[in-house]
C-alpha positions as CSV (number, residue, x, y, z in Angstrom):
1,X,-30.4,35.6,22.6
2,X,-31.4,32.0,21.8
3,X,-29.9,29.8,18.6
4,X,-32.4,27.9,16.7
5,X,-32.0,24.2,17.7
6,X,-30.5,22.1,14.8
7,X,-32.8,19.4,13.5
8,X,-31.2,15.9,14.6
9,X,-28.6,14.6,12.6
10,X,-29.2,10.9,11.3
11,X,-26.0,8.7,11.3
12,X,-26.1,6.8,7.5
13,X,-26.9,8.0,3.8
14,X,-26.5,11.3,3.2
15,X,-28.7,11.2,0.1
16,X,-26.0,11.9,-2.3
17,X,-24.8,9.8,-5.0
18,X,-21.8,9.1,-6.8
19,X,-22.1,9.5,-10.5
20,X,-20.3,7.7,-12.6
21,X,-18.8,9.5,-15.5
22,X,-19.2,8.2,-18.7
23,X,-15.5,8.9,-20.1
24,X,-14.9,11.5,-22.6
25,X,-15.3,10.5,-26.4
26,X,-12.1,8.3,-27.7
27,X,-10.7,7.9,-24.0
28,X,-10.3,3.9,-23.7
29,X,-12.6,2.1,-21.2
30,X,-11.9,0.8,-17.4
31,X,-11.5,-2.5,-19.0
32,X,-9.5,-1.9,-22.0
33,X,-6.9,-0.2,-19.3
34,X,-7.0,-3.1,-17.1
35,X,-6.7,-5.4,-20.3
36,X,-3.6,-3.2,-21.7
37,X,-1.8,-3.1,-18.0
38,X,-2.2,-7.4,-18.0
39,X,-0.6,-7.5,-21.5
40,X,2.6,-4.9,-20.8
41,X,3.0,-7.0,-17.8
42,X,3.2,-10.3,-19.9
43,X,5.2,-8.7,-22.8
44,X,7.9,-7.6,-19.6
45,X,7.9,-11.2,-18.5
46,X,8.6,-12.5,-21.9
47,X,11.4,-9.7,-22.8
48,X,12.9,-10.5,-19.2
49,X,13.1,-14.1,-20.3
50,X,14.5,-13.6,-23.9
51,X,17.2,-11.4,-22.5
52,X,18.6,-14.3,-20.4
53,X,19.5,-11.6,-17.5
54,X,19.6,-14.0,-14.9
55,X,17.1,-12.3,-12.9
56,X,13.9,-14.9,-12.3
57,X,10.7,-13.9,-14.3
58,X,8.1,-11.7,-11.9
59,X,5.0,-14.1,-10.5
């Protein structure tokens, strides 16, 4: 009883790609994400500041 011999395998590319998905309707963008995480970060800064804590401002 003999197996078939496999074809080579080729190191690299498998052929596939990676789709990227359009996000469902009303979901907000990549970049309005990233735009909203800079601003809370800025807004906690600022609140951090005001509130005289003591504790130095993150960089």
């Amino acid at each position: 009883m003999s197996t078939p011999s496999l074809p080579p395998r080729k190191p690299g590319a498998s052929g596939r790609t990676l789709a990227i998905q359009d996000p469902s309707p009303g979901a907000p963008s990549r970049a309005l994400r990233l735009r909203a995480a800079g601003g809370w970060e800025k807004f906690m800064r600022r609140a951090d500041m005001e509130r005289g804590d003591g504790v130095p401002p993150r960089p």
